[in-house]
C-alpha positions, 0 to 999 in steps of 0.5 A: 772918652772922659775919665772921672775922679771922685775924690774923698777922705775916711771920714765921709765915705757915707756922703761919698755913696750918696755923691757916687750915686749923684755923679753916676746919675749924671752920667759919669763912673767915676774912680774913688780915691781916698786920702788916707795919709791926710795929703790935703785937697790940693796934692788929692786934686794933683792925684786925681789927676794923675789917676785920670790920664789914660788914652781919655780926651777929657777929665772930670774931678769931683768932691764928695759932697755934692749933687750934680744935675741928673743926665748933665754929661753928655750936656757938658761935652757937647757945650766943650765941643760947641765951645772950642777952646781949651778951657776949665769947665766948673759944673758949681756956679757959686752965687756971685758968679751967677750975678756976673752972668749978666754982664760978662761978654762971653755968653753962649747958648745955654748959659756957659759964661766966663769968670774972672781968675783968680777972683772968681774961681769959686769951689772945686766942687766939679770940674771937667777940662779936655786932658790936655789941660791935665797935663799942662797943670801937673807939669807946671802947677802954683804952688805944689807945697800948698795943702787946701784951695784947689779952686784959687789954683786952678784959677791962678794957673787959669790966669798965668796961662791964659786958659779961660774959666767956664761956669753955668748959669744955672748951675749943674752942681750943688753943693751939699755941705756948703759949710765943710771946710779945710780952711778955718774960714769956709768963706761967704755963702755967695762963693760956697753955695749956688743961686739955683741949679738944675736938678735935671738936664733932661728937659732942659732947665724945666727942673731949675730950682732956686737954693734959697 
């Protein structure tokens, strides 16, 4: 069983319904929660995690502007179980980390290659990881003070606890707003926005399309 968060702010609950619609066609139905007191990323993410635990063996926290591969669930915790290890699973594969899919030394079937942390951690776009990593992070995350950064977080978190950090290549996610931001600088192309994606699992990869 997974639970799902969707998470979102006021200001953007019409590319939210577009992004719901997105995740719910891959497969997942997820919670939305919205940050009506402007708490920021970070304390949303730590929310959402806690809106999460139930009695679920994995969790999946999503932003609100992306599109996800249709049907790419079922893909993602079968990759999880084949995987066999606790580890962040990151459907957004920014473009840099697709170039290093060709040298790293953790490659399986499919394309689920690790990344460097917390260099590599690039957007929190969608995320799934077995409860047990929830958990982990809520009793012990960095820096709880901070308001933005999910992803270097995560990464760092990731890189303190010797947690691997998984993306596929192509990746399972776009980013629709690549340019949105709660940072002054959004930061390069090439860690905000994927090479190629897939746009449907089902056949597998007959659908990839590059970004451009």
């Amino acid at each position: 069983m997974i639970d799902s968060v969707l998470m979102t702010v006021p200001d953007r609950l019409d590319e939210c319904r577009r992004t719901l619609e997105s995740v719910r066609n891959a497969g997942f139905d997820p919670t939305v929660i919205i940050d009506v007191d402007g708490a920021g990323p970070y304390p949303m993410f730590r929310r959402a995690l806690l809106a999460a635990l139930s009695n679920a063996s994995h969790v999946a926290v999503f932003q609100d502007d992306i599109r996800l591969s249709t049907g790419c669930r079922d893909y993602v915790l079968q990759s999880m179980e084949e995987v066999g290890v606790l580890g962040v699973f990151s459907l957004f594969t920014s473009g840099r980390n697709h170039t290093e899919a060709v040298t790293s030394r953790f490659v399986w079937r499919m394309g689920w290659h690790a990344v460097r942390m917390p260099t590599r951690a690039d957007g929190a776009q969608a995320y799934v990881f077995p409860v047990e990593f929830a958990r982990l992070f809520l009793e012990v995350a960095p820096h709880p003070e901070r308001r933005a950064q999910v992803d270097h977080w995560v990464g760092v978190f990731c890189r303190d606890h010797s947690i691997p950090y998984f993306v596929h290549v192509p990746s399972l996610c776009l980013h629709a707003l690549p340019h949105h931001s709660t940072l002054a600088d959004a930061g390069t192309r090439e860690c905000r926005q994927c090479r190629s994606w897939v746009v449907s699992v089902d056949p597998w990869f007959e659908e990839a399309v590059d970004d451009g």
